[in-house]
N, C-alpha and C positions, 0 to 999 in steps of 0.2 A: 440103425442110422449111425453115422461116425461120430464119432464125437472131437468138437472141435474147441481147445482148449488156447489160451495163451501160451507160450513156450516158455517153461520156466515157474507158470503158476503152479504147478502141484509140488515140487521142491520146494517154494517157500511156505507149504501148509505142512508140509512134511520135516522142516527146520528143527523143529523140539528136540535138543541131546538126545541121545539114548540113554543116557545114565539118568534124566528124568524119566523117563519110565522106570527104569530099574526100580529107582527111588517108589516112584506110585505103586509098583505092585508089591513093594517091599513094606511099605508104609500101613499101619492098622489106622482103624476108621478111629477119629478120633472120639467121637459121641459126642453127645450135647451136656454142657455145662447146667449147673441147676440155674434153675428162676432165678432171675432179677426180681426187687421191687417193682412195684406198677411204676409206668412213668409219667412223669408231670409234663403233657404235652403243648409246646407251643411253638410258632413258626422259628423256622430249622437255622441258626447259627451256634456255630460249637467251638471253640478256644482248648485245645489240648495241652494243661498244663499251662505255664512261665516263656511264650515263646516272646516278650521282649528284648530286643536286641540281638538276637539270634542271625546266624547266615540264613536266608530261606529261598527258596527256590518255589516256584507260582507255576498253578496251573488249570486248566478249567476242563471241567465235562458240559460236554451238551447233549442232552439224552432225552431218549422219547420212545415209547414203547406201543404194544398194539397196534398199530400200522394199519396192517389187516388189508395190506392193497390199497388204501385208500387215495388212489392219485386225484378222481375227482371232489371235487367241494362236498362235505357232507351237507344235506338236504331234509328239510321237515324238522321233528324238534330236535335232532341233534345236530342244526347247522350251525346252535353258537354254545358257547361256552359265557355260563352266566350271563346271557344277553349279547356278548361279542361274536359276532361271525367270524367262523375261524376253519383254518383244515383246506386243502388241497395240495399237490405237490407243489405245484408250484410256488404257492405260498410259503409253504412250508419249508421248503430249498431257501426262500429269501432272506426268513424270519431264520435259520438257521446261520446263514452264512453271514447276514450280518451280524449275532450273536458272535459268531467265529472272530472276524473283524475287529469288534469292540474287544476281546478277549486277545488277541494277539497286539493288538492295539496299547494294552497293559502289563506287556509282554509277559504273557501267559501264554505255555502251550495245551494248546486246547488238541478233546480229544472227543470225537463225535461217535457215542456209545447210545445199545438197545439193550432193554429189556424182552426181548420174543415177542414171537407173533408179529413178524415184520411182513409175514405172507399168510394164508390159510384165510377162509372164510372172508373172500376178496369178492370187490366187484366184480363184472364181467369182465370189463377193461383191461384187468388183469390176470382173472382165471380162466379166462378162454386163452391165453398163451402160457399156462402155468407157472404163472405168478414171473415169468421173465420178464415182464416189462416193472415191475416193482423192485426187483435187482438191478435193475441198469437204472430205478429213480433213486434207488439209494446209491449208488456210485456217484451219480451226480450231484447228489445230496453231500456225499462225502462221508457218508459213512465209515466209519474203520470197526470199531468190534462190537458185538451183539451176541445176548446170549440166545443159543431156542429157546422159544417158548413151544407149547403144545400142538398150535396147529402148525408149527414145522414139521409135523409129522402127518399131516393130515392125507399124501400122497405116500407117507412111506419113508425109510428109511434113503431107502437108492435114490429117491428124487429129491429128499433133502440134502444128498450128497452133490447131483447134480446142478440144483440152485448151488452148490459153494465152487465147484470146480470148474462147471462150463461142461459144456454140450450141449449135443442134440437131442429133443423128447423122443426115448426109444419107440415112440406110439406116431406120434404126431410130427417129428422132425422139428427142424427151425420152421417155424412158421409164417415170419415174418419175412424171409427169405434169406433174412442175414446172420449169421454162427455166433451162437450165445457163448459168451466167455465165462459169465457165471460172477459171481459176488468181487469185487476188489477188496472188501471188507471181510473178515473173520470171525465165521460162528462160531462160538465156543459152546463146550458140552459136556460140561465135566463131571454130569450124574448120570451121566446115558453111555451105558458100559454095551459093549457089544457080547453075548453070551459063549462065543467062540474063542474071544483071546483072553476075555473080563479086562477088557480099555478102554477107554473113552471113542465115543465113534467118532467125534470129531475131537478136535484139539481144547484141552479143560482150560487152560489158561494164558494169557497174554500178557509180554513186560511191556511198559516203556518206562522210557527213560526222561525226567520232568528236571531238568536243571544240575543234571550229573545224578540225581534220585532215582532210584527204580523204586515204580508202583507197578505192582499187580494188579490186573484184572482176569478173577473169578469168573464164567459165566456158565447157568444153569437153567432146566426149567425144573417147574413143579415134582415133589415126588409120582401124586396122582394122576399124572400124565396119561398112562395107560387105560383112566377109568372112563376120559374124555375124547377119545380120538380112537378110530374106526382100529380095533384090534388085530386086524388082516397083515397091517402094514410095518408094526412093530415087532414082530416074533422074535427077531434075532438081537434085541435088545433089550435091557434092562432098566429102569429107573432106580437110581439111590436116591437113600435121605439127604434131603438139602444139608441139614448142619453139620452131619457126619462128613459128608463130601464136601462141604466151605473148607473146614478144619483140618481137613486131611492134605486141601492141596493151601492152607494160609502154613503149613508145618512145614510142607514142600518149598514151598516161596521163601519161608524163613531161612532154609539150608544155604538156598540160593543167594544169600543179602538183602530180600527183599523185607521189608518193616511196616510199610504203606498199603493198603488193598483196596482195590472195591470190588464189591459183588454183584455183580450184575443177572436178577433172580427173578424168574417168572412163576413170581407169589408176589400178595400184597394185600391189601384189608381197602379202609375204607374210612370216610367218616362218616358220623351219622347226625340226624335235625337238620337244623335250622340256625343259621348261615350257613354254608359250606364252600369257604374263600380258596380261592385256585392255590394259594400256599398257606392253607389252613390245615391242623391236623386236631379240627373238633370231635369229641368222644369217639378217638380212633380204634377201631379196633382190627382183627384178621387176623392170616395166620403168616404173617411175615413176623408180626408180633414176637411171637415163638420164638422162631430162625432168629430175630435178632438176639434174641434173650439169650440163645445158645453159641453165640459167634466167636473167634478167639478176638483178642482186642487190637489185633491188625486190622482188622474190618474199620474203615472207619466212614465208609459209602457204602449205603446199600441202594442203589438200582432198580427199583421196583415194575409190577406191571400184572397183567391178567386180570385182576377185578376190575379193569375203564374208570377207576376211579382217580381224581385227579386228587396230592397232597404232599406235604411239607413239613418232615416230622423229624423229631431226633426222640430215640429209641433208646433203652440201655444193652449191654452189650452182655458174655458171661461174667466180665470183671465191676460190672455197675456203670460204667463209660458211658457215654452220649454215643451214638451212632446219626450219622443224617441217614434217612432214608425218604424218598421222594419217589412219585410218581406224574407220571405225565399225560393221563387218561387215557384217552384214544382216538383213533383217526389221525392221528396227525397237526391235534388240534391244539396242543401245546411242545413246549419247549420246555423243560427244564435246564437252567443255568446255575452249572457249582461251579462256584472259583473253591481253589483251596491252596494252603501252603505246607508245604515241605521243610522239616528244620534240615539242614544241609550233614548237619555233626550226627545226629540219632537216627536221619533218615526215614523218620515218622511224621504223622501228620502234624501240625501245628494250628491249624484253623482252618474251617471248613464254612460258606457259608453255601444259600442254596436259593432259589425263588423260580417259581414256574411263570413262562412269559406266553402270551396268547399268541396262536401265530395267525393276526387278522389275515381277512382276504373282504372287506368292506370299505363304502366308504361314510366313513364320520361325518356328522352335520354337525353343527356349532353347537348345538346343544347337547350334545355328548350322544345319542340317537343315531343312528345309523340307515341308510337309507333304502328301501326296500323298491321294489319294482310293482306292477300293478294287482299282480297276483300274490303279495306278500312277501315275497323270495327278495332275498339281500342285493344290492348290486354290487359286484364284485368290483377290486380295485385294481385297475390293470399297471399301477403303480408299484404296487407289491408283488406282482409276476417275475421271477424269474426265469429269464428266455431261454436255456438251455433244457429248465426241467419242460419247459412249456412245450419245445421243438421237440422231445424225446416222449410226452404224455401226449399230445397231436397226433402224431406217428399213431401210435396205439387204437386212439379214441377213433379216427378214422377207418382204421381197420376193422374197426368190431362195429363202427355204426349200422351197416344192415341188418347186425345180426339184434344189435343190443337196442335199436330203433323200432323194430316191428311192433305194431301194436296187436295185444293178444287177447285183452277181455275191458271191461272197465269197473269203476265200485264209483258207490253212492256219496262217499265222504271217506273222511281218512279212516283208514283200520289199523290200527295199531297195537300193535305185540306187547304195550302197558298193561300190568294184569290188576285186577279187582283187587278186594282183600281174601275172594275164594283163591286167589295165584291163577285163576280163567283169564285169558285173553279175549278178544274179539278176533284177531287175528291167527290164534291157535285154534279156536272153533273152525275158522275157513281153511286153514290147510288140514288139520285130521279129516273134515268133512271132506277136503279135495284128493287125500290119500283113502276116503273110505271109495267115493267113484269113482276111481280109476282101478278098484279091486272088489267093485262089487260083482263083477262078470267071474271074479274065480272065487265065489262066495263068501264075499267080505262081509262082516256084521258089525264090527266096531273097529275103529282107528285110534291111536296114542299118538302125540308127537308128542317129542322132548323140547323143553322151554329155551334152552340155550341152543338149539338150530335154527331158531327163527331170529335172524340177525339185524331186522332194518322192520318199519312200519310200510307200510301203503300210503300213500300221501297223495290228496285228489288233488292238491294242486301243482304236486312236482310236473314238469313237463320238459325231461332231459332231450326229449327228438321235438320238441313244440309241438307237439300232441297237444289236444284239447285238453281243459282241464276234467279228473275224470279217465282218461284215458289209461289205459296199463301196456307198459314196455314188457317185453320179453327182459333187457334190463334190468328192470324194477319188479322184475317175480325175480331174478337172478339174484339180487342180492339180496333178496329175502331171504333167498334157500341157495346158498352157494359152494354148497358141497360135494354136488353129484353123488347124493346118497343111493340106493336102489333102493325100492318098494318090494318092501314081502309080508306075502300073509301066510299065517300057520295057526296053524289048529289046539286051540288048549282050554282047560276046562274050567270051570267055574269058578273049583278052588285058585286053580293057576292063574289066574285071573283076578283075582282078590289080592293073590301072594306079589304079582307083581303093582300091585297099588301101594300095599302095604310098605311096598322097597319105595315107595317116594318120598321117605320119613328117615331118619337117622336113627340107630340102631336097631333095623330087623334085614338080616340078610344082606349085612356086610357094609351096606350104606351109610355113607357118613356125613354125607350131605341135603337137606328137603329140595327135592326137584318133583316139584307137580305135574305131572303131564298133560295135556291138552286134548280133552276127547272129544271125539265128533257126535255128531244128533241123534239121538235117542238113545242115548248112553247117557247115566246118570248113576251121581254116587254120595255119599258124605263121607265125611272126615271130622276127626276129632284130637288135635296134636297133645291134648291133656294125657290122653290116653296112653297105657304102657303099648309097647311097637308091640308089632305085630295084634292087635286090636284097635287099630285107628280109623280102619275105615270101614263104612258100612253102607248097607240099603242099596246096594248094587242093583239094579234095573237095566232093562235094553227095551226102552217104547213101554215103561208101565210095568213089565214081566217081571219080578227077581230073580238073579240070575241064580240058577242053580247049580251048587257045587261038582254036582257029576255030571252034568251036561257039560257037551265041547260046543266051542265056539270057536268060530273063524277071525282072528284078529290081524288088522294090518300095522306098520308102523314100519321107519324107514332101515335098513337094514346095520346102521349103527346101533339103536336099540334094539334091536333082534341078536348082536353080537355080543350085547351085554355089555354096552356104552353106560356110561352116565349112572354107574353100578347096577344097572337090573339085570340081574345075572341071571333073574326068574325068567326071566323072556327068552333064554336059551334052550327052556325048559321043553317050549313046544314042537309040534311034531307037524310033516306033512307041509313041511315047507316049499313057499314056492315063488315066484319072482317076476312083479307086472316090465312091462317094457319100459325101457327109458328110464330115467331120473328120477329123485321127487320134486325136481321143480318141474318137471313134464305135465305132474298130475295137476302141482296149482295152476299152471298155463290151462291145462284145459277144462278145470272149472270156471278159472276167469274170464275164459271164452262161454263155453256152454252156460252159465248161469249170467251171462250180462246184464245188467250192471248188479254188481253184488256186494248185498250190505253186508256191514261189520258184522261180526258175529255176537252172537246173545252174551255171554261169558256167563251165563247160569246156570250151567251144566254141573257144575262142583256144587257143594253146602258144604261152607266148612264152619261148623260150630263153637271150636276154639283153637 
């Protein structure tokens, strides 16, 4: 298919001196500075030094990470945030640009930045045209720089090159019929080194210029990027360590004049209990934590994102320094707003403050309540729409309505992806069961799904095409399962089978992280995290049997965990592999068809003992 570009766009992605590269591959990694003290965490304003009376120069970020396609309203329990309904493009365009307004307003130049994961693991709305109608909503939006995050890789290298530069899908062409130009805004990628030149595959860093100041922005994703996203599509690429690559291009920045930075990093933590205030940073923990602990003290923004979790933090830095770092959850369902100032003479920061703002799409009752429709669902406020995201999300939404309107099965009440204290879903029950029947015909015996593919609930009362309540979209299995993973089953043996449970716990077989899988019916196991690894799980069963370590068994699971996704590298192990048709949302589609109407799933398949 041709590719059809703006004239002129690939020279201004290609702008970078050359004597900054020089510099980059001349430059050694700088490593991570030792631990800071634990930090005394409280909502995020920071004063750098004596800047009274100072020249200073103002400016603001508006940033929001996660995205994730989200152009329609989030729906079921993640349509509000702490009670407020919030999240759609359109809203979110509004809730932005007037943020912009009131910020230019105080004349501050503002500067509309992402944390990754502005596409991947998208509605239908937007990954049935791959993910181009969510770059023409962030143009609209006004986007300017963003780092990758992880699921910018979820098609690959070349296609995330494609979303920044413009073209046609070399598969599917322009599909809407009109030639995608590709991102107006600029990914940055400053950990993700290509293995052929060892460069960054996209451009690692961005100036502007804030009142005669130049500030730097940093952007990167995760180191273990690789251990999350379909391995097929990255071979020709590399992931570096976040602090080494912060520090290598804040030393780069420095040659250049620059003193100010923000890093804009897809890593972040979390807090945890009870309250949890959209600019709260209560007993926060993660592993940006780290990264910031290791940072040079030009850092004086960090940019967060990947855990969904929404907060408001200042951090210390490697010299003991405050750092802000904030996050803006996901969907689109906050804003975060820094102002900050610039001393004009030192060209460092001077004050930094920061607050996350909801970006409603409801409307308010006098009693501070908001107003729901008969079926529970919010009613939206067509006051806070703005028209141009609205005309550009329209376009789309009617395109995909046959497809993403069909109804395909139904369920008994909501089923949702919330898991027990076994880490069992109800809703992981029904898709492994729905991946074991669509692979019982090439002698499937048990299914796994991984926790983090199942992206959204079943919600009996959503009704996006006014389906009954009850009823299931093609839609609403799409965004359940929005990857277009493939289904394969392969053969491996009892032990093999033990070993890759085993890999669900942190330290056995490389694993750094506890991800519990999801098993289907008559599959049964316990667990025990007290236990040293590789001794944690036990009593393994298929219908009552125990399984036997020298007997083979036929296992399905979808071919990111088969690639040795999500670290189970055990699952590479098996043999005699082979490949059902279609998708993995193909299989939930035809259970939720074939088994109508279908209840939640048990979630008592696991025991886990401690």
């Amino acid at each position: 298919m041709p590719i059809t570009s703006r004239p002129g766009r690939l020279l201004r992605y290609l702008a970078a001196p050359v004597l900054t590269l020089g510099v980059i591959v001349a430059l050694p990694g700088a490593g991570a500075s030792p631990a800071a003290a634990a930090p005394a965490l409280a909502p995020v304003s920071v004063a750098f030094g004596n800047s009274h009376g100072a020249n200073l120069a103002e400016g603001n970020l508006l940033a929001f990470n996660d995205f994730h396609g989200s152009i329609d309203p989030p729906t079921g329990s993640g349509a509000a945030v702490n009670g407020v309904p919030a999240g759609g493009s359109e809203y979110l365009t509004t809730a932005v640009k007037k943020l912009r307004a009131e910020a230019e307003g105080e004349h501050r130049l503002s500067t509309t930045v992402g944390a990754g994961d502005m596409v991947g693991a998208s509605p239908l709305v937007s990954a049935a045209f791959h993910d181009e109608p969510t770059i023409e909503l962030l143009n609209v939006l006004g986007m300017e720089i963003t780092s990758v995050g992880n699921h910018e890789f979820d098609e690959g290298t070349d296609e995330l090159q494609r979303l920044q530069y413009g073209g046609c899908h070399p598969v599917d062409g322009c599909q809407d019929g009109d030639p995608f130009y590709g991102a107006d805004f600029t990914y940055l990628a400053a950990n993700v080194v290509t293995k052929r030149l060892n460069l960054p595959l996209l451009l690692p860093f961005n100036i502007r210029i804030v009142g005669g100041v130049p500030v730097g922005f940093v952007g990167m994703t995760l180191e273990g990027t690789p251990g999350i996203v379909n391995p097929a599509g990255i071979t020709s690429v590399t992931f570096k360590d976040e602090i080494e690559t912060a520090n290598k291009y804040a030393t780069l920045l420095r040659l250049l004049g620059v003193k100010s930075m923000v890093l804009l990093l897809h890593e972040g933590g979390a807090q945890s209990g009870t309250p949890q205030p959209v600019d709260g940073c209560n007993n926060f923990s993660g592993p940006v934590v780290d990264i910031v602990k290791g940072l040079r003290p030009e850092y004086g923004i960090v940019v967060s994102g990947h855990t969904h979790r929404f907060y408001s933090c200042k951090l210390p830095n490697s010299a003991g320094n405050d750092v802000v770092v904030t996050s803006a959850g996901t969907n689109g369902q906050i804003v975060t707003d820094i102002d900050y100032s610039l001393d004009k003479k030192t060209g460092r920061f001077a004050e930094i403050t920061a607050r996350n703002v909801i970006a409603e799409n409801g409307i308010r009752n006098a009693d501070g309540t908001y107003q729901t429709n008969p079926d529970g669902t919010f009613v939206r406020n067509p006051a806070l729409v703005d028209p141009a995201a609205k005309r550009l999300a329209d376009k789309y939404r009617t395109a995909v309505a046959p497809i993403s309107n069909r109804i395909v099965g139904s369920i008994t009440g909501d089923i949702t992806r919330d898991t027990a204290a076994n880490q069992e879903s109800p809703l992981g029950d029904v898709i492994a069961d729905a991946q074991l029947g669509w692979t019982q015909a090439d002698g499937a015996q048990i299914a796994f799904m991984n926790p983090g593919g199942i992206r959204a609930s079943l919600t009996f009362a959503n009704s996006p095409g006014g389906e009954a309540p009850g009823q299931v979209t093609y839609g609403e299995a799409f965004t359940v399962q929005p990857f277009n993973n493939l289904v394969v089953t392969q053969t491996v043996t009892g032990a093999q089978l033990k070993n890759v449970l085993e890999q669900q716990f942190p330290g056995f077989g490389g694993q750094t992280t506890q991800r519990v899988l999801q098993v289907s019916a008559g599959f049964t196991y316990t667990y025990d995290t007290r236990l040293p690894a590789g001794s944690r799980v036990s009593d393994l069963a298929l219908n009552g049997t125990p399984i036997d370590p020298a007997a083979t068994y036929r296992l399905t699971t979808n071919d990111f965990l088969a690639n040795g996704g999500d670290g189970f590298t055990n699952l590479t192990a098996g043999t005699n592999r082979t490949t059902a048709p279609g998708f993995d949302v193909d299989a939930l589609v035809g259970y939720l068809g074939a088994n109508a109407p279908v209840a939640p799933g048990p979630a008592n398949r696991i025991t886990r003992l401690g």
